[in-house]
VMD Tcl script that draws the C-alpha trace (Angstrom):
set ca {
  {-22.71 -8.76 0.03}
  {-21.74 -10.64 3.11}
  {-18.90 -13.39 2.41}
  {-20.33 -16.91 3.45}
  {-19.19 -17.95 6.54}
  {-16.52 -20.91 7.30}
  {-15.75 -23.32 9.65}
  {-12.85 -23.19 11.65}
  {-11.73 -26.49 10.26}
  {-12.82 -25.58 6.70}
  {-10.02 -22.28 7.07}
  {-7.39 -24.56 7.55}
  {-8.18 -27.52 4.45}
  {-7.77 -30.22 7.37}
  {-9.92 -32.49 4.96}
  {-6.97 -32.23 2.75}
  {-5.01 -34.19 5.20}
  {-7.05 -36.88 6.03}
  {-7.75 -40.22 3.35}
  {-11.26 -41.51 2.43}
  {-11.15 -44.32 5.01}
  {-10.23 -41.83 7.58}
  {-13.09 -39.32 7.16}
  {-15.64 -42.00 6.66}
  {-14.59 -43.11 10.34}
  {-14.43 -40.07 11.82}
  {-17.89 -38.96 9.84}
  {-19.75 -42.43 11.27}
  {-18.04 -41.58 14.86}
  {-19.64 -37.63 14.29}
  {-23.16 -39.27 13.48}
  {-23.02 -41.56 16.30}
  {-22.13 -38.53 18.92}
  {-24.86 -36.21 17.27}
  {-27.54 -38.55 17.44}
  {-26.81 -40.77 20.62}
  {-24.59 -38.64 23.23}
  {-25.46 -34.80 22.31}
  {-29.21 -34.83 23.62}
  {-28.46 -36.81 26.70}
  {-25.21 -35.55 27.45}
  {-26.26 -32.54 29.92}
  {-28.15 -34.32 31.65}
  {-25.96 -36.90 32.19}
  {-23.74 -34.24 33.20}
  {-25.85 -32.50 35.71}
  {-26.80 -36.09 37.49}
  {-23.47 -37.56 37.46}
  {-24.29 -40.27 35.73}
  {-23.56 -42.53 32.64}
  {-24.61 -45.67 30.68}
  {-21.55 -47.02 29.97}
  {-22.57 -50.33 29.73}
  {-25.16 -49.48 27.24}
  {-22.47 -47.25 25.20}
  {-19.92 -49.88 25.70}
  {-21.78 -52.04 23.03}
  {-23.04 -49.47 20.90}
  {-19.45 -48.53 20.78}
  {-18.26 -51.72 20.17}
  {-20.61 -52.18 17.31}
  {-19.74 -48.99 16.06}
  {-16.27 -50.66 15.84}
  {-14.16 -47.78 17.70}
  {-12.96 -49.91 20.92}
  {-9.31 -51.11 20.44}
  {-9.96 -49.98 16.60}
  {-6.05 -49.24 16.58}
  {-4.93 -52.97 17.88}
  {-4.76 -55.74 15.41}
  {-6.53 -59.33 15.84}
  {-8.92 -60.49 18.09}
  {-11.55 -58.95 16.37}
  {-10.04 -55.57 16.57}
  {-10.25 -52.87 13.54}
  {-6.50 -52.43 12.81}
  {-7.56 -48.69 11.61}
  {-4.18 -46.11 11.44}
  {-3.30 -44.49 14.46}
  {-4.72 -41.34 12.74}
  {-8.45 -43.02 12.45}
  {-8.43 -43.65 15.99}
  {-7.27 -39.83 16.85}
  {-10.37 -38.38 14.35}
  {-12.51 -41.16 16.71}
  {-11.26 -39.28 19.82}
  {-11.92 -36.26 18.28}
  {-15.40 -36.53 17.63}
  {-16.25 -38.57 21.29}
  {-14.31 -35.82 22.97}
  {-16.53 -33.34 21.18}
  {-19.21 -34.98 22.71}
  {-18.11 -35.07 26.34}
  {-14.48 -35.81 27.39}
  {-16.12 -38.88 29.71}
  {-17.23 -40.36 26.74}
  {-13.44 -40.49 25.15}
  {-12.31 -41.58 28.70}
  {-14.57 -44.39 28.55}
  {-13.48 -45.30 24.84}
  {-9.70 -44.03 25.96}
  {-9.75 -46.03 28.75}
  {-10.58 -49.62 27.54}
  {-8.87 -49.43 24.39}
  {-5.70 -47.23 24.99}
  {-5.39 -48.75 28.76}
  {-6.75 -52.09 29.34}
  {-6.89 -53.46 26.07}
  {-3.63 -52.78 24.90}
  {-1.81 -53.31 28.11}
  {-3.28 -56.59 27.65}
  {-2.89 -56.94 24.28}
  {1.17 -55.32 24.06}
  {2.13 -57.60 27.32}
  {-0.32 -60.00 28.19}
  {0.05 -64.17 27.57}
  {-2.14 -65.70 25.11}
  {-4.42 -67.21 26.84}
  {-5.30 -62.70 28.08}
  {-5.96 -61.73 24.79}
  {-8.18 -64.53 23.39}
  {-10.29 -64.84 27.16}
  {-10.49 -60.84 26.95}
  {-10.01 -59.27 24.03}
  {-12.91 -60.24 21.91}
  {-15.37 -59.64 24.50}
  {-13.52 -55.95 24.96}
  {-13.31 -54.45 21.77}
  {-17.65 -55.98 21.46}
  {-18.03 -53.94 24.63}
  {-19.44 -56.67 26.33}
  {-16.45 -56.89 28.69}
  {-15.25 -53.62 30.75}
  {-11.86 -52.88 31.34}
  {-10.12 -50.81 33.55}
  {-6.28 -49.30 34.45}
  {-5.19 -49.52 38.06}
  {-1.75 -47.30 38.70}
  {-2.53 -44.73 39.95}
  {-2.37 -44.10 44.01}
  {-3.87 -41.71 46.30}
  {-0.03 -40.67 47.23}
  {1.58 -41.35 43.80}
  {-0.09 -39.97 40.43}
  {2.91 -38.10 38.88}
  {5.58 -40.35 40.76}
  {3.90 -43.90 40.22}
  {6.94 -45.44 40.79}
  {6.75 -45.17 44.29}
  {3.49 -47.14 44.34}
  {2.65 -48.51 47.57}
  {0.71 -51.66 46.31}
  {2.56 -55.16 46.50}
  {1.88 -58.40 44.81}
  {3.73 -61.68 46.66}
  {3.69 -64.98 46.28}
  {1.96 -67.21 48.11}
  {4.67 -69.59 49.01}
  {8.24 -67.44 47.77}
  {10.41 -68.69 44.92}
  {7.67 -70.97 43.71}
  {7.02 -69.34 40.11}
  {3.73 -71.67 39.56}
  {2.66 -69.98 43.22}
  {-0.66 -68.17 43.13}
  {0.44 -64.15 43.46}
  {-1.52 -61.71 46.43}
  {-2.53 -58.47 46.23}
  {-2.91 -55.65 48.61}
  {-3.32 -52.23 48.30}
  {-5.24 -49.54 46.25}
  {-5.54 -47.01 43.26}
  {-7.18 -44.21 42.89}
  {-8.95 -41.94 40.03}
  {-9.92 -45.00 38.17}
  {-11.68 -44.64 34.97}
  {-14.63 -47.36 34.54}
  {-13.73 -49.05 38.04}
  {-16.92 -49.48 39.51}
  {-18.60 -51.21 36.41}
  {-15.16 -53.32 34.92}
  {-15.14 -56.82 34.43}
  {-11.47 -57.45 34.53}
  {-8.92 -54.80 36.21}
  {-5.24 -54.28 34.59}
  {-3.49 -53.80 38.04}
  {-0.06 -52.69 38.73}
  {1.96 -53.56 41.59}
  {5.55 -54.02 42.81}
  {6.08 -57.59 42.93}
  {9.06 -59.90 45.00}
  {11.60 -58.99 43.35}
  {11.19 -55.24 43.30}
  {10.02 -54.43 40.33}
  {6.49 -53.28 38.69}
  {4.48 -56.16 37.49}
  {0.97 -56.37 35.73}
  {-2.22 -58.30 36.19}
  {-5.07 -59.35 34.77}
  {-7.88 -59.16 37.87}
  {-10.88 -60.25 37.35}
  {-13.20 -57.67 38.87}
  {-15.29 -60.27 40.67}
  {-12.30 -62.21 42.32}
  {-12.75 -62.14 46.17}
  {-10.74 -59.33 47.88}
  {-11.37 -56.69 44.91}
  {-13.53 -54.09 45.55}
  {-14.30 -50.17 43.51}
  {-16.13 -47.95 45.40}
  {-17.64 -44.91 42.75}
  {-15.87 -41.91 43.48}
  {-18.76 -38.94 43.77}
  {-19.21 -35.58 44.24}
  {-17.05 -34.27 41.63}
  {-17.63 -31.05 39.79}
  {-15.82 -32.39 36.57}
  {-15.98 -35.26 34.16}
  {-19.24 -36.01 35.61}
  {-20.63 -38.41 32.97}
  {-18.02 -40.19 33.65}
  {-17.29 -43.46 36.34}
  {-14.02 -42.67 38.41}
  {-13.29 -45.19 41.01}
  {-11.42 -46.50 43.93}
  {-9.46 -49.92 43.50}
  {-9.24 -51.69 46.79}
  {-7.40 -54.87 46.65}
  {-7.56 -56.46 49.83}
  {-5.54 -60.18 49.95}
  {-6.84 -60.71 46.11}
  {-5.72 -63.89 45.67}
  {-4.74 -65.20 41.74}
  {-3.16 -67.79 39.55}
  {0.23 -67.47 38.12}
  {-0.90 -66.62 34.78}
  {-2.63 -64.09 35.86}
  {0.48 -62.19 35.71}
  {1.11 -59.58 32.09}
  {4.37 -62.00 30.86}
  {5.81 -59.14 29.00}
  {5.84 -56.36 31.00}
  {8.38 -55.75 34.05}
  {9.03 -52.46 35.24}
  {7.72 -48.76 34.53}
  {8.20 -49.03 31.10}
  {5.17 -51.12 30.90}
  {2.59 -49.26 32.22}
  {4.23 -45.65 30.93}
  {4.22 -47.20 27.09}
  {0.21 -47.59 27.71}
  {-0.19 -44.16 29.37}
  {2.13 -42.60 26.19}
  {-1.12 -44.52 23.99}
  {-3.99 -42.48 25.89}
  {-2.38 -39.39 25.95}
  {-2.04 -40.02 22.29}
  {-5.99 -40.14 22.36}
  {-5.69 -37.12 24.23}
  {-3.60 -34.36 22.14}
  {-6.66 -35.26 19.20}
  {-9.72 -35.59 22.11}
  {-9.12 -32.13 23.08}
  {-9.37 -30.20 20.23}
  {-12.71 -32.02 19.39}
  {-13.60 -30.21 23.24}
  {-12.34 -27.03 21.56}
  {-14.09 -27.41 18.36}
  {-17.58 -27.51 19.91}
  {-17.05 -24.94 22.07}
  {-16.01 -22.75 19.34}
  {-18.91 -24.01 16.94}
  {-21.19 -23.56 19.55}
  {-19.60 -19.80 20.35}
  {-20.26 -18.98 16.67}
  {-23.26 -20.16 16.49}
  {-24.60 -18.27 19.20}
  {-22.87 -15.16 18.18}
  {-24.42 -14.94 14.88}
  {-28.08 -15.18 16.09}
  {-27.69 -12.60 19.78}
  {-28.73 -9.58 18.70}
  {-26.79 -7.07 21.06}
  {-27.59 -3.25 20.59}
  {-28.33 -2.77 16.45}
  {-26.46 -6.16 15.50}
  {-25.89 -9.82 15.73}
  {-22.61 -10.06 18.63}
  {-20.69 -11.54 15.78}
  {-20.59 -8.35 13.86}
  {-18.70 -6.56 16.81}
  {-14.65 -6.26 16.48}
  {-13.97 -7.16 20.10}
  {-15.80 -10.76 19.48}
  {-14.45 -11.19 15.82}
  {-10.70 -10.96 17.28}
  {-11.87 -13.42 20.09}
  {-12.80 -15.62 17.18}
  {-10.05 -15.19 15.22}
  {-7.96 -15.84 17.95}
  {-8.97 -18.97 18.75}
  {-9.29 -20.69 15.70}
  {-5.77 -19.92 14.93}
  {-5.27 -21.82 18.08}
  {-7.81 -24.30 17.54}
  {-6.46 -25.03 13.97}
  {-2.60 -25.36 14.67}
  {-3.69 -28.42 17.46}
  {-5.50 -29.73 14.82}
  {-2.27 -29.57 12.73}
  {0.50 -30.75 15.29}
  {-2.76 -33.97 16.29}
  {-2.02 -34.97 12.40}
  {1.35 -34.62 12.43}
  {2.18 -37.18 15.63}
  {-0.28 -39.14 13.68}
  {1.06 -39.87 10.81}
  {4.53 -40.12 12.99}
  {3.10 -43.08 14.96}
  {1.52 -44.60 11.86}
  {4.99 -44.54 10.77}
  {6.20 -46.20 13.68}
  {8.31 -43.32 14.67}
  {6.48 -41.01 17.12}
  {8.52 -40.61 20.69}
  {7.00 -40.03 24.12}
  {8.48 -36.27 23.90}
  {6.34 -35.50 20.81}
  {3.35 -37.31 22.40}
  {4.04 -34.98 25.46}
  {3.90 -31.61 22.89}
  {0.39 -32.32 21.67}
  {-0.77 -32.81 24.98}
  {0.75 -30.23 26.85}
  {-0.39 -27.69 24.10}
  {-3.38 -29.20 22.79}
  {-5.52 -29.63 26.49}
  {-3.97 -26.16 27.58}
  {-5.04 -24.54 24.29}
  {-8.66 -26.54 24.51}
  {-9.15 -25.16 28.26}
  {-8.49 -21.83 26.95}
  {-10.47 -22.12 24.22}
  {-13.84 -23.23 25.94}
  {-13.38 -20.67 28.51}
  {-13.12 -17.55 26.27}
  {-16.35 -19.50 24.24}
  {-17.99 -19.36 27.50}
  {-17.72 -15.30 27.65}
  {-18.89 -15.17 24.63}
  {-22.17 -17.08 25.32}
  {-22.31 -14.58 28.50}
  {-24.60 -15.99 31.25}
  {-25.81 -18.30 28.79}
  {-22.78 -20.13 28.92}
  {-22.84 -21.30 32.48}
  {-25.71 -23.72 32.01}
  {-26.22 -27.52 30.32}
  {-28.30 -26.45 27.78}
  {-24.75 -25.12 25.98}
  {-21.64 -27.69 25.92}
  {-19.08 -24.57 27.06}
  {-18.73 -24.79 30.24}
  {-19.30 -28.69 30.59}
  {-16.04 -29.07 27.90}
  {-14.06 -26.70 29.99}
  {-14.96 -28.58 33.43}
  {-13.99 -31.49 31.98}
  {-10.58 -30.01 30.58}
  {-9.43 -29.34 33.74}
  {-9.54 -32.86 34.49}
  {-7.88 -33.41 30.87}
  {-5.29 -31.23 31.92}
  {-4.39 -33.19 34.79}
  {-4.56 -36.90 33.96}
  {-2.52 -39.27 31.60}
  {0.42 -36.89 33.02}
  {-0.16 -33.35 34.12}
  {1.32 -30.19 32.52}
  {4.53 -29.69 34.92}
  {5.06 -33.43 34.00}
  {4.82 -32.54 30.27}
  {6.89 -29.50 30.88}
  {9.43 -31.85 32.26}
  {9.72 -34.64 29.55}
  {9.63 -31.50 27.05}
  {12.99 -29.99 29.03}
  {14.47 -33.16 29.43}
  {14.42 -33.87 25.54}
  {15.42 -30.36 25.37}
  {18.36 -30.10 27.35}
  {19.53 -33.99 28.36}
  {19.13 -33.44 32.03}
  {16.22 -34.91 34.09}
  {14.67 -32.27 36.48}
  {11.71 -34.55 37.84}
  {13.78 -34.56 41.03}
}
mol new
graphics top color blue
foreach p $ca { graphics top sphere $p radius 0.5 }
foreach p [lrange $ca 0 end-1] q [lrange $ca 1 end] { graphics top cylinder $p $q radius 0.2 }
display resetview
């Protein structure tokens, strides 16, 4: 008698570790993705396009943008609920998490960690609804890894004069959401040296986000050009509470957060989709799944799949605790992207030829990784933070 078979997940108890308010978010997130984003998905894929606008509000009705943040009509779910809500978005597409990442981990907090008053009740509201876009400019063409040498300025308009309106000029580059924001968390070195935020709204004279095209990953996704030419704003428009790196670093440390959970929901349906296929190809006198080579593949790969899931919930419940540090934040994603990317590829050699079209998520999750693998800080940058911790000596230069 055959024993009945399990799910990755289901070999590990993960349940176990989650509470009932948890899984019922996570579960309502799953539904959502299954009915809504899994039979559109490839082709969104394939045309390079998305309707985030139209997502943006189901999203925000499903109540998973900002969830983490507190007030202004924000969930104020553990940091855990939002992770399982990456999870299942990420197992959808990894654009799809972006878009979610993006607003709340990016715009929304930066805004709602630094910004004045008067930010949060104009934007935050109308955010976490999805009925406002936002997006995070600070990265540069020249400067992704090494923001701080950013080559975009904001001055004032007459010098010294702190009620002056502030100018910007420059650009960013690899901008999730750009093209369709309506308000712009931009970062630039201001008069007196030092990184400042700003609230831009997207339809102020002087801003501009050409759609970045062509790309052969995170396709269903909008990545953007910011191109801020003599943007001209009020004071306030300036984030109060933020001066220097450690502003816009703190929100990058809350997407990759997103991140180290996002990426093993990429994993997780490329392995569920490996299995599934496995059990039903008949190759030679049985199904593929009842070969050694592919049962060792399987094996393999869960035991990678499951520990990610393990370390996710651990820096969970250390930043529900208030006490998870950027160098944990930069283990989960370091091993949890490179583990997903290796993952979906080995599900894609499974699936054979099969694998290399839409009609199977494989090989659309591991396109998308490679992107993954790259933003909110690449490996070598990981590596780095990871040594540094290690050893007390910076190596970045």
């Amino acid at each position: 008698m055959p024993a009945t078979p399990q799910s990755p997940f289901q070999l590990f108890a993960a349940d176990t570790l989650v509470d009932e308010e948890e899984r019922a978010m996570q579960e309502a997130v799953r539904r959502f993705v299954d009915d809504r984003v899994r039979p559109e998905v490839g082709g969104w894929f394939e045309s390079g396009t998305l309707p985030a606008r139209e997502l943006a509000r189901e999203l925000g009705a499903l109540g998973v943008l900002g969830m983490h943040l507190d007030g202004y009509g924000c969930a104020g779910t553990s940091a855990t609920a939002y992770g399982l809500a990456c999870l299942e978005l990420e197992a959808g597409d990894s654009g799809l998490r972006s878009l979610v990442s993006v607003q709340g981990s990016l715009a929304m907090y930066a805004i709602h960690r630094f910004g004045s008053e008067e930010h949060k009740q104009e934007w935050l509201p109308r955010m976490t609804a999805g009925e406002a876009i936002g997006c995070f400019g600070l990265t540069e063409a020249d400067f992704g890894s090494d923001p701080g040498g950013m080559r975009t300025r904001a001055r004032r308009d007459t010098p010294g004069d702190e009620q002056s309106d502030w100018v910007l000029n420059g650009s960013k580059l690899w901008i999730t959401n750009g093209s369709i924001a309506d308000v712009a968390v931009v970062w630039a070195v201001a008069d007196d040296d030092r990184v400042r935020g700003f609230v831009v709204p997207t339809d102020t004279p002087g801003f501009s986000a050409p759609e970045v095209t062509r790309k052969l990953s995170l396709r269903a996704s909008v990545t953007s050009e910011l191109v801020l030419d003599d943007v001209r704003l009020p004071a306030a428009a300036m984030l109060p509470e933020a001066s220097g790196l450690s502003g816009p670093l703190s929100c990058l440390n809350e997407a990759r957060f997103g991140i180290v959970f996002g990426s093993v929901g990429a994993a997780r349906d490329s392995l569920d989709t490996a299995l599934a296929y496995a059990a039903e190809r008949p190759i030679f006198d049985k199904p593929l799944a009842g070969y050694q080579l592919t049962q060792a593949k399987l094996a393999d790969m869960t035991l990678e799949l499951g520990k990610a899931l393990l370390l996710a919930l651990h820096l969970g419940r250390l930043k529900d605790q208030g006490s998870l540090r950027p160098e944990q934040v930069s283990l989960g994603k370091l091993n949890n992207v490179r583990e997903a990317l290796a993952i979906a590829r080995e599900c894609r050699t499974i699936l054979g030829a099969a694998g290399i079209t839409t009609e199977y998520p494989v090989m659309r999750h591991a396109a998308n990784l490679e992107s993954v693998l790259t933003y909110e800080g690449t490996s070598e940058v990981h590596q780095l933070v990871i040594g540094q911790a290690l050893t007390g000596l910076g190596a970045f230069r």
